[in-house]
C-alpha positions as protocol buffer text, in pm:
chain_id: "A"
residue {
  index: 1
  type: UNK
  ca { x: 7563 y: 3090 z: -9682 }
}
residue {
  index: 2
  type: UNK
  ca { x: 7457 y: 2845 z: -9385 }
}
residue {
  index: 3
  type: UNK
  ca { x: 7659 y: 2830 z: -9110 }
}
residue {
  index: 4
  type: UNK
  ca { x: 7590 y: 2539 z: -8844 }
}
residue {
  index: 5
  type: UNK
  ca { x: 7502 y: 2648 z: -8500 }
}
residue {
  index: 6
  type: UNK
  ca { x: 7803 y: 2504 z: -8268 }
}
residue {
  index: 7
  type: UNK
  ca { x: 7615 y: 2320 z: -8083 }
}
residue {
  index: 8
  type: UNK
  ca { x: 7466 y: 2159 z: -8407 }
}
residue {
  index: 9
  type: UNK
  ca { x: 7837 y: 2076 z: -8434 }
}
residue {
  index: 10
  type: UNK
  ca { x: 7894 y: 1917 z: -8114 }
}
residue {
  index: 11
  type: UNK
  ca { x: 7561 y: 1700 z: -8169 }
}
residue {
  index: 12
  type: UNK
  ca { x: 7678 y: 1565 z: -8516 }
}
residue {
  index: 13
  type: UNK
  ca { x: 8034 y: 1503 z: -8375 }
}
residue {
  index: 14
  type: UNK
  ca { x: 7845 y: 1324 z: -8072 }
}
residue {
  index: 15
  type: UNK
  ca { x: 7638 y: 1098 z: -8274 }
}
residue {
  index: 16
  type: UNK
  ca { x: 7906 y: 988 z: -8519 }
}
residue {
  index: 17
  type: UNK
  ca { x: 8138 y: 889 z: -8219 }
}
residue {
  index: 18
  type: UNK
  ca { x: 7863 y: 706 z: -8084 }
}
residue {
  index: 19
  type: UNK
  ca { x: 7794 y: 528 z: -8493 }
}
residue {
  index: 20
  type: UNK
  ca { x: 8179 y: 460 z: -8452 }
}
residue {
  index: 21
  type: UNK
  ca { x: 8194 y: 332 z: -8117 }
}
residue {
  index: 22
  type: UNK
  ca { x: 7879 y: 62 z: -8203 }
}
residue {
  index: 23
  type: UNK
  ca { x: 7968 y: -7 z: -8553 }
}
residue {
  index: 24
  type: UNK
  ca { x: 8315 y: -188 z: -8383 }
}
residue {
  index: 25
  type: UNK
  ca { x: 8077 y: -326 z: -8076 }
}
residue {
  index: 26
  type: UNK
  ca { x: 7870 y: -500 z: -8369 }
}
residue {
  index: 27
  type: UNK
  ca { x: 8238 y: -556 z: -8516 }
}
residue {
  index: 28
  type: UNK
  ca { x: 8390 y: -722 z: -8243 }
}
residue {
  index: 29
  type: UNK
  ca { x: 8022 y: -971 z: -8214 }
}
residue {
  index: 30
  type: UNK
  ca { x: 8049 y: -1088 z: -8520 }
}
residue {
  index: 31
  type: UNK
  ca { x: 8445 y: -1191 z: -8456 }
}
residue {
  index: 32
  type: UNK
  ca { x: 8288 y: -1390 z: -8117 }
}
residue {
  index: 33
  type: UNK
  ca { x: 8505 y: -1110 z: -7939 }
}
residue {
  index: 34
  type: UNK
  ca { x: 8184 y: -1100 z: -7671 }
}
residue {
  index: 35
  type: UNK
  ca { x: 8411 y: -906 z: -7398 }
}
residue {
  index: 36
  type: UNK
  ca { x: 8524 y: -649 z: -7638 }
}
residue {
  index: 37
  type: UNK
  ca { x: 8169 y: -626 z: -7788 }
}
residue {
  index: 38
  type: UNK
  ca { x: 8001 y: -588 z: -7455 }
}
residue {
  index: 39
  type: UNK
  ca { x: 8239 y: -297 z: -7369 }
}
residue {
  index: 40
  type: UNK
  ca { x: 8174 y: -165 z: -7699 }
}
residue {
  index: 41
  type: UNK
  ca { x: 7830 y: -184 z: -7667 }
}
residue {
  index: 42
  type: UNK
  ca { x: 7802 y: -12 z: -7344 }
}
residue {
  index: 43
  type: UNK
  ca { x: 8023 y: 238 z: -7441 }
}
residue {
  index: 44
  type: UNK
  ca { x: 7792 y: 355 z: -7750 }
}
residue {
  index: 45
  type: UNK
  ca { x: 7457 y: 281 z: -7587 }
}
residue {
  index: 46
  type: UNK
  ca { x: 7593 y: 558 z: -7331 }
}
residue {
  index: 47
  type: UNK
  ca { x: 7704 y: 804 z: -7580 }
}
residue {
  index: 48
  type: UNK
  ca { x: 7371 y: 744 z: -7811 }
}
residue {
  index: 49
  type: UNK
  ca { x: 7158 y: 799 z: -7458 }
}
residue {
  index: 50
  type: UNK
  ca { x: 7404 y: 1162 z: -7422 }
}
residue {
  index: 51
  type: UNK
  ca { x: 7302 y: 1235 z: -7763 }
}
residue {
  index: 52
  type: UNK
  ca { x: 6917 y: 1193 z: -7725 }
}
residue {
  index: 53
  type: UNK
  ca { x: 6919 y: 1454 z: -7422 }
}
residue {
  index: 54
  type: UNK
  ca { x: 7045 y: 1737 z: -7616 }
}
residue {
  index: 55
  type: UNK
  ca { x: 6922 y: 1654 z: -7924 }
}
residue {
  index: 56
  type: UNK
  ca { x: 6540 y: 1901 z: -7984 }
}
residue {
  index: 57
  type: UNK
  ca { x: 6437 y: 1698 z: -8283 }
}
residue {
  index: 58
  type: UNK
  ca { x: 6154 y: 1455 z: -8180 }
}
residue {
  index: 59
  type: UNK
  ca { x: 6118 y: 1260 z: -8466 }
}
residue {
  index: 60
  type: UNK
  ca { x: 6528 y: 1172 z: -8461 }
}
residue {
  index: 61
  type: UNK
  ca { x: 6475 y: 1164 z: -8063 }
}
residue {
  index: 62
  type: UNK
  ca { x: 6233 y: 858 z: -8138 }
}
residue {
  index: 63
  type: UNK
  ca { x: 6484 y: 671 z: -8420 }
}
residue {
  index: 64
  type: UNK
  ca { x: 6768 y: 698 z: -8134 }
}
residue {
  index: 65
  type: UNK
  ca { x: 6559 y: 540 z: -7864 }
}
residue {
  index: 66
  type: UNK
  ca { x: 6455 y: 285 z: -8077 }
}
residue {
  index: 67
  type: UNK
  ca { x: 6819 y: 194 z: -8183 }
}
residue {
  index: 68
  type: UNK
  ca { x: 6927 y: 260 z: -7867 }
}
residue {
  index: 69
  type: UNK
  ca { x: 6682 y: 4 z: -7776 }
}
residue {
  index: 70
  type: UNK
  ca { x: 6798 y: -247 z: -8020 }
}
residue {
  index: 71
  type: UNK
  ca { x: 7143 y: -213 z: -7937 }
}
residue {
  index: 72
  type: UNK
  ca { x: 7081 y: -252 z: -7552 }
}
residue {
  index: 73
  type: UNK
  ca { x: 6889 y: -600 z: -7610 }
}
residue {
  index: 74
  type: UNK
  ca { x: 7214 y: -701 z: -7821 }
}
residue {
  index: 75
  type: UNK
  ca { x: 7418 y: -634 z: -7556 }
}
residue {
  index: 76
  type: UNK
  ca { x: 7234 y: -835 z: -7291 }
}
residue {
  index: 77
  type: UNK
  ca { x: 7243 y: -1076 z: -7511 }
}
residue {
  index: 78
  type: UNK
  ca { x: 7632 y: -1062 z: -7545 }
}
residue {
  index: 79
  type: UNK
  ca { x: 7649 y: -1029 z: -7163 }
}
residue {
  index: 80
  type: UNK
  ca { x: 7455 y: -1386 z: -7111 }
}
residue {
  index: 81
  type: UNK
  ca { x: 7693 y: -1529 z: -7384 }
}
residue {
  index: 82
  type: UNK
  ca { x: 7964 y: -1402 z: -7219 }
}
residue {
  index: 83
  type: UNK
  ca { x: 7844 y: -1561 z: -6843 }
}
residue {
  index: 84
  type: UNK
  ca { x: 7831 y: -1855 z: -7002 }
}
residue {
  index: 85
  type: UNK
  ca { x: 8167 y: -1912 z: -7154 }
}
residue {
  index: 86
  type: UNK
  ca { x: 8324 y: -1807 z: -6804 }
}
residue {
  index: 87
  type: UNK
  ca { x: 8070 y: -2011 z: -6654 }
}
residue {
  index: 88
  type: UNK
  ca { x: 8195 y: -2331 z: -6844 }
}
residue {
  index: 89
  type: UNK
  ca { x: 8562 y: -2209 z: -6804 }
}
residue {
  index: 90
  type: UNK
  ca { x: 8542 y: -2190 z: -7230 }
}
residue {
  index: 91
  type: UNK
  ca { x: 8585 y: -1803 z: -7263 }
}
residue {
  index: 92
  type: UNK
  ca { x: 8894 y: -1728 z: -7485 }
}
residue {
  index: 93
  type: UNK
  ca { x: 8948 y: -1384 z: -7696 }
}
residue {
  index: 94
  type: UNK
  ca { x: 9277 y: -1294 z: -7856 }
}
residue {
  index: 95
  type: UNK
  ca { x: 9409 y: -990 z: -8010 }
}
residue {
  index: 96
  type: UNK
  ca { x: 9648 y: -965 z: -8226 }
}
residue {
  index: 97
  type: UNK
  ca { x: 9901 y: -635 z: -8254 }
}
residue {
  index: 98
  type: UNK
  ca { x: 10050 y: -602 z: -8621 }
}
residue {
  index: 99
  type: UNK
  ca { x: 10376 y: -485 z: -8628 }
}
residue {
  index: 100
  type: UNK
  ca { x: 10394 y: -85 z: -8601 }
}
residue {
  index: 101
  type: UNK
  ca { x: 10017 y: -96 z: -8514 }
}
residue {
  index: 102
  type: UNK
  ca { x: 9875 y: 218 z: -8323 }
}
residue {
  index: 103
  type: UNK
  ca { x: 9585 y: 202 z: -8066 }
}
residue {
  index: 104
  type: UNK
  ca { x: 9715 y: -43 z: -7842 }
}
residue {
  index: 105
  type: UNK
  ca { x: 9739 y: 143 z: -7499 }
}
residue {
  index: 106
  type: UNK
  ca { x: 9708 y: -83 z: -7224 }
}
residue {
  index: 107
  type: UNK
  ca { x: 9385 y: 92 z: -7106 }
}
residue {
  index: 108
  type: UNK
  ca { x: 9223 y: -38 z: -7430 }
}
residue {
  index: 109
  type: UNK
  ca { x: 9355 y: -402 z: -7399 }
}
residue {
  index: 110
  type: UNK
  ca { x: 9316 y: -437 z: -7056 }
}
residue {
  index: 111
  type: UNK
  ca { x: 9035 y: -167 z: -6904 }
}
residue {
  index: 112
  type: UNK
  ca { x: 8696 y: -381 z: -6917 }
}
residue {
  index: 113
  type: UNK
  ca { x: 8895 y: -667 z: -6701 }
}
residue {
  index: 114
  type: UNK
  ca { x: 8967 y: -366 z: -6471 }
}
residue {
  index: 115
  type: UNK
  ca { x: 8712 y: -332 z: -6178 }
}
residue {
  index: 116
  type: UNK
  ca { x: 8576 y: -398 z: -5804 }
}
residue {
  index: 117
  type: UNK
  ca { x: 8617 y: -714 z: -5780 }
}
residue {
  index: 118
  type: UNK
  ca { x: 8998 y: -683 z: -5825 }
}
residue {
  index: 119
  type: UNK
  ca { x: 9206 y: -739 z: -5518 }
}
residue {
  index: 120
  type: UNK
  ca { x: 9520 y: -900 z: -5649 }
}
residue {
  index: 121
  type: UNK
  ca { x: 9754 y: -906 z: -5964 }
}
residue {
  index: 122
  type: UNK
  ca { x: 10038 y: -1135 z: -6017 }
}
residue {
  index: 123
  type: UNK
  ca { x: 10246 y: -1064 z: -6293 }
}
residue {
  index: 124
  type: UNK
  ca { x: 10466 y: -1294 z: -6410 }
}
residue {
  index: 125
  type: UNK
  ca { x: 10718 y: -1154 z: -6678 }
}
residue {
  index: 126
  type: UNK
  ca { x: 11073 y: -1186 z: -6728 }
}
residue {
  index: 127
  type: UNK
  ca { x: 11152 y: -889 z: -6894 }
}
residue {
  index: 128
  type: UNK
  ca { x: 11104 y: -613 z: -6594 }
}
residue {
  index: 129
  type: UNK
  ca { x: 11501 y: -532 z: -6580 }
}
residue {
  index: 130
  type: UNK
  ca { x: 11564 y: -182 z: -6809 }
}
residue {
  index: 131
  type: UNK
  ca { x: 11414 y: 162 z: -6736 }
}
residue {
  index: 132
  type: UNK
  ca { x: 11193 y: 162 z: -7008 }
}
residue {
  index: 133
  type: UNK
  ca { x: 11078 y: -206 z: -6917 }
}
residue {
  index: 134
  type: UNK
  ca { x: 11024 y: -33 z: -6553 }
}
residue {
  index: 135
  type: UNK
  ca { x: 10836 y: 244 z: -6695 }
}
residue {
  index: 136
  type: UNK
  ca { x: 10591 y: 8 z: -6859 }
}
residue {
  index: 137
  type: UNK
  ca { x: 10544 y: -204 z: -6558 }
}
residue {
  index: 138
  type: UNK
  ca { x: 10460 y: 138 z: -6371 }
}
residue {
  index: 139
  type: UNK
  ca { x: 10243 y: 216 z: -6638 }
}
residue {
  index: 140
  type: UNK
  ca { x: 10010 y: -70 z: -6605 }
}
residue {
  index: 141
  type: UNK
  ca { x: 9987 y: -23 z: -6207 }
}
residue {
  index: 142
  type: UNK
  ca { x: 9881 y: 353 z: -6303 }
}
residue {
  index: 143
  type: UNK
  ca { x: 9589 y: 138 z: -6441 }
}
residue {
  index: 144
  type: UNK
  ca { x: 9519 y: -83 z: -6172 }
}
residue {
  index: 145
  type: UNK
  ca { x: 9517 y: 218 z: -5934 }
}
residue {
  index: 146
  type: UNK
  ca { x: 9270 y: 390 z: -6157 }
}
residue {
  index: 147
  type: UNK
  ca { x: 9020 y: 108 z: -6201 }
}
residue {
  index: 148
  type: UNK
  ca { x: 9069 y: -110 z: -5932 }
}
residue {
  index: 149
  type: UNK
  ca { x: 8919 y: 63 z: -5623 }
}
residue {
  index: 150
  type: UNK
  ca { x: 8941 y: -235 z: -5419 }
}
residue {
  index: 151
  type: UNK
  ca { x: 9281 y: -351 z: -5460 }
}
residue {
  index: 152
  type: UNK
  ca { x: 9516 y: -436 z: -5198 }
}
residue {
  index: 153
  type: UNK
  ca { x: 9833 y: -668 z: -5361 }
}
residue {
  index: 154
  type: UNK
  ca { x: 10032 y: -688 z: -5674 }
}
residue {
  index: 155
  type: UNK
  ca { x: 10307 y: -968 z: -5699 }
}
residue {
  index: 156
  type: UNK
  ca { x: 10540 y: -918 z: -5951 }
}
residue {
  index: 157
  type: UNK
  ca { x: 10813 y: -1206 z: -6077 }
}
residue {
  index: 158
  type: UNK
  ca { x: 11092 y: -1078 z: -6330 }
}
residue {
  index: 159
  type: UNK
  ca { x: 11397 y: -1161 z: -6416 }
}
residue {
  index: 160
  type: UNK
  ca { x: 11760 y: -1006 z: -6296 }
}
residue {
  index: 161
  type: UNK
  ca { x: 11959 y: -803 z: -6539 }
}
residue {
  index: 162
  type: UNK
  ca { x: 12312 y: -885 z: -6373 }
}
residue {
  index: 163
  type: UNK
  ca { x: 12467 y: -602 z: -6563 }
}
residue {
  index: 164
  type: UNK
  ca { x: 12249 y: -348 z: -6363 }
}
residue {
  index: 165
  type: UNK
  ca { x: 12096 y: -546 z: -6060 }
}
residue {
  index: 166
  type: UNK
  ca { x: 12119 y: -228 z: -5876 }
}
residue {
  index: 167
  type: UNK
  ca { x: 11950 y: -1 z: -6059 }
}
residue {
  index: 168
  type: UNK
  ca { x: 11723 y: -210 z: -6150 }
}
residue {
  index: 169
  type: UNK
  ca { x: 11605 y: -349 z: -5749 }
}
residue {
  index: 170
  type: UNK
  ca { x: 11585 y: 60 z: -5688 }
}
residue {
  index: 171
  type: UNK
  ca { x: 11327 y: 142 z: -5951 }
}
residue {
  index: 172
  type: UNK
  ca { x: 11134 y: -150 z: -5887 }
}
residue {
  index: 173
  type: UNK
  ca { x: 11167 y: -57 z: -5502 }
}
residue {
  index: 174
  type: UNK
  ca { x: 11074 y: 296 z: -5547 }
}
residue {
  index: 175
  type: UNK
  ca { x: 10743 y: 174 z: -5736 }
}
residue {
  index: 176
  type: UNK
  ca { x: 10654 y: -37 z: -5445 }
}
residue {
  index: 177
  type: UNK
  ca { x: 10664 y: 269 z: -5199 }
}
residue {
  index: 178
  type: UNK
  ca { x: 10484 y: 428 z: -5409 }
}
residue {
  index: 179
  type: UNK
  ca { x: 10231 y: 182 z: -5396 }
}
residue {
  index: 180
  type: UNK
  ca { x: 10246 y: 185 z: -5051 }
}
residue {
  index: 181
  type: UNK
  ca { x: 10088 y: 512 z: -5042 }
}
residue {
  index: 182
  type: UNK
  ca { x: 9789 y: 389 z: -5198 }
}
residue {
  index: 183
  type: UNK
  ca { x: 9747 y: 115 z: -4964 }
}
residue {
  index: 184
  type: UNK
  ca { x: 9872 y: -139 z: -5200 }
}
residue {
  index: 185
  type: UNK
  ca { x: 10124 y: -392 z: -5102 }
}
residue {
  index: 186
  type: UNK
  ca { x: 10346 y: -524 z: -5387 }
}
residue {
  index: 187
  type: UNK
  ca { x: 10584 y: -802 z: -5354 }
}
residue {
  index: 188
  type: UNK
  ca { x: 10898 y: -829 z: -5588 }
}
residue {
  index: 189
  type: UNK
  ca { x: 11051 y: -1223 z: -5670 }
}
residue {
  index: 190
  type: UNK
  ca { x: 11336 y: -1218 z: -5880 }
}
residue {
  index: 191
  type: UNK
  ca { x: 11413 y: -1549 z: -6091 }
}
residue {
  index: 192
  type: UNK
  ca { x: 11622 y: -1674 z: -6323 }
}
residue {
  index: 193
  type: UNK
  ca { x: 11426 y: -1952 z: -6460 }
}
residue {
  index: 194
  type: UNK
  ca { x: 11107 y: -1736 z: -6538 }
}
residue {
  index: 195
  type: UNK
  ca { x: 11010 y: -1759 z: -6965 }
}
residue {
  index: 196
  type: UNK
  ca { x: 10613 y: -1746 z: -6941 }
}
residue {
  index: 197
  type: UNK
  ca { x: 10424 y: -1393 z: -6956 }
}
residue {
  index: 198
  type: UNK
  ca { x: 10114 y: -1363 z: -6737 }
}
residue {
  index: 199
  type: UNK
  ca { x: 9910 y: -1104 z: -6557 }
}
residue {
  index: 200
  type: UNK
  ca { x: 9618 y: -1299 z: -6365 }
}
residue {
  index: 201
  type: UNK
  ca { x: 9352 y: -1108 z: -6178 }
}
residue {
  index: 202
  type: UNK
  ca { x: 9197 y: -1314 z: -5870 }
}
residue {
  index: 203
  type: UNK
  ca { x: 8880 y: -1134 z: -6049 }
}
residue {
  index: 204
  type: UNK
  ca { x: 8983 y: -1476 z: -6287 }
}
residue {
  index: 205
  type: UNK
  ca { x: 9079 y: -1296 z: -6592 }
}
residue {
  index: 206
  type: UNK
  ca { x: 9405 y: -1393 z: -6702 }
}
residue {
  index: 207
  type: UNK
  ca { x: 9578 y: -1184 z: -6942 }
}
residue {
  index: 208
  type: UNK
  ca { x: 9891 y: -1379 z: -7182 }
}
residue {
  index: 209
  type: UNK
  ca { x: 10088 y: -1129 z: -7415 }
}
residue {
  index: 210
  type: UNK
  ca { x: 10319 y: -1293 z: -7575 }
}
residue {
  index: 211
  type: UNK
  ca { x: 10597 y: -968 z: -7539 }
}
residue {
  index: 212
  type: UNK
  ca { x: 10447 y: -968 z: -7151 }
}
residue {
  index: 213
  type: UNK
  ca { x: 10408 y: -517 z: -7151 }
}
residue {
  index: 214
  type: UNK
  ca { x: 10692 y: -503 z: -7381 }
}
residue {
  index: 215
  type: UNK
  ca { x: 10485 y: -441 z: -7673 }
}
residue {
  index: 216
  type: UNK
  ca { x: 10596 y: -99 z: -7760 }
}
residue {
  index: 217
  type: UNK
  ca { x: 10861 y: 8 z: -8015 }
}
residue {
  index: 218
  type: UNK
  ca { x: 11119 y: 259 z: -7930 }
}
residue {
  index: 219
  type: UNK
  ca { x: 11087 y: 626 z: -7998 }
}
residue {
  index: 220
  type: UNK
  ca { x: 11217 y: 959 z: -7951 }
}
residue {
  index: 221
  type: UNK
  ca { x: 11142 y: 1129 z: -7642 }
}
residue {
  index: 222
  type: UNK
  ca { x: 11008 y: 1434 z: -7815 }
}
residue {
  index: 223
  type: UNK
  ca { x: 10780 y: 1244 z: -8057 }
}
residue {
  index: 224
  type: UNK
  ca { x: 10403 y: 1168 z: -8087 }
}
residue {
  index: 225
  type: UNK
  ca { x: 10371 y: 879 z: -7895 }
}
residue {
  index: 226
  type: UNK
  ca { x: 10611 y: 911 z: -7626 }
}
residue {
  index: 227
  type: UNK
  ca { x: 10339 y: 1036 z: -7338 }
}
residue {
  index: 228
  type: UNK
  ca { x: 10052 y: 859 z: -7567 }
}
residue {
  index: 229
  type: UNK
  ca { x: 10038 y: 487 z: -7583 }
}
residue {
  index: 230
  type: UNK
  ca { x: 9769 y: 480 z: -7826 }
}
residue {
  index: 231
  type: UNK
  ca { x: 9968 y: 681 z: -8077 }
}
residue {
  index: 232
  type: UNK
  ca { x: 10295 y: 451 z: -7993 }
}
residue {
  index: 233
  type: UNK
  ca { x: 10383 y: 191 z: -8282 }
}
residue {
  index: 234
  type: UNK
  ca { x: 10357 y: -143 z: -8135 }
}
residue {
  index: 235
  type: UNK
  ca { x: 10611 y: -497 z: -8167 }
}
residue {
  index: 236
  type: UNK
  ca { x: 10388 y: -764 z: -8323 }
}
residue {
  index: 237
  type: UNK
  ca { x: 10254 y: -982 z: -8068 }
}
residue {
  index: 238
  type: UNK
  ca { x: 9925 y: -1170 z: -7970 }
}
residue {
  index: 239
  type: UNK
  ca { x: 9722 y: -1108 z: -7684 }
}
residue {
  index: 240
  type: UNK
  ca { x: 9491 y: -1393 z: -7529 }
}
residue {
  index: 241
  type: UNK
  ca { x: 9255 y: -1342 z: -7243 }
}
residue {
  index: 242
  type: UNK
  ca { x: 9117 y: -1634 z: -7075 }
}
residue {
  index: 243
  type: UNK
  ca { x: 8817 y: -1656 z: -6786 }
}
residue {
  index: 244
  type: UNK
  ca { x: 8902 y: -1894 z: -6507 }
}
residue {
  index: 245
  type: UNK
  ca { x: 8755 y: -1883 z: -6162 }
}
residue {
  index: 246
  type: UNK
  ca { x: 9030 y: -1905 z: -5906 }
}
residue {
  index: 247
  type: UNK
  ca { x: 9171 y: -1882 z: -5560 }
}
residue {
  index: 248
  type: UNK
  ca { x: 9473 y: -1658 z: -5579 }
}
């Protein structure tokens, strides 16, 4: 009987995450999803380049480069596309979230708008009142903190709930210390008037769900999911990113 070798294993499990990974990058470029694909791409190319180095089989050493090749021209390609939609302020990629749909963590929706050149977040979204609308809002400046190295301000404009006002200035007050400790300011407006959902980065990405980060269903606290936001069923809503350069 044959046994593979572990490492032959690890290898085969390397190169089909890397087939996975650029099968949706060539996925997302044929929907015009140029961000996504770019991601995508860069993603795989890395994981393709991992797999070369370990692999000792010339001959497939050789097919890898050369599709590793291919698949880096591609994505310079999608990169100039991408420059030039933002360029000519006509860059717009939406995503839409079926209902119960898995996979929707905000680190994949929102981690390749997530870098340097982020210094300040406003988030505009009416629906920041209950603890598990808190959570989520804490969630997503988890992100920030672990992607943005540069930033220094997040503004955030909710509604009041008037049934638990309280409670609900103390979370949001305890985040912001929190914050504070990272060297990130946040500033809290409360309004009553407030109905649009927006998170803009003065990197000029702006980000529209149409739930705001109330896109996930409720479940049990002992239940796959709960720590997991990939594995969390999801509300149905759309998600549309736009590229506009602005002064924030």
């Amino acid at each position: 009987m044959n046994v593979k070798k572990p490492e032959n294993n690890v290898l085969n499990g390397m190169e089909q995450a890397a087939i996975s990974v650029i099968s949706r990058a060539v996925q997302f470029d044929n929907d015009g999803k140029y961000s996504s694909a770019f991601a995508s791409y860069q993603e795989g190319i890395q994981l393709f380049i991992d797999v070369i180095k370990i692999t000792s089989d010339k001959r497939k050493q050789e097919l890898l480069r050369q599709k590793t090749a291919e698949y880096m021209t591609r994505a310079e390609k999608v990169k100039d596309i991408l420059q030039q939609q933002k360029d000519s302020g006509n860059y717009h990629e939406q995503i839409q979230i079926p209902n119960n749909g898995v996979g929707f963590s905000y680190e994949s929706l929102f981690k390749k708008y997530l870098d340097k050149f982020v210094k300040i977040v406003e988030i505009e979204d009416p629906y920041i009142r209950n603890v598990h609308q808190a959570y989520n809002f804490l969630s997503f400046c988890e992100l920030l903190i672990r992607y943005c190295p540069e930033l220094k301000k997040i503004s955030l404009t909710t509604g009041c709930n008037q049934q638990d006002i309280a409670n609900q200035k103390s979370r949001l007050n305890n985040i912001k210390r929190s914050l504070a400790s990272y060297s990130v300011e946040m500033d809290i407006i409360y309004s009553d008037t407030l109905h649009d959902r927006e998170i803009r980065l003065d990197s000029g990405w702006i980000l529209k769900i149409g739930r705001g980060l109330d896109i996930f269903k409720p479940i049990n606290k002992f239940s796959i999911g709960f720590t997991d936001q990939n594995l969390r069923p999801c509300h149905e809503t759309t998600v549309d990113i736009f590229f506009k350069q602005q002064s924030m």
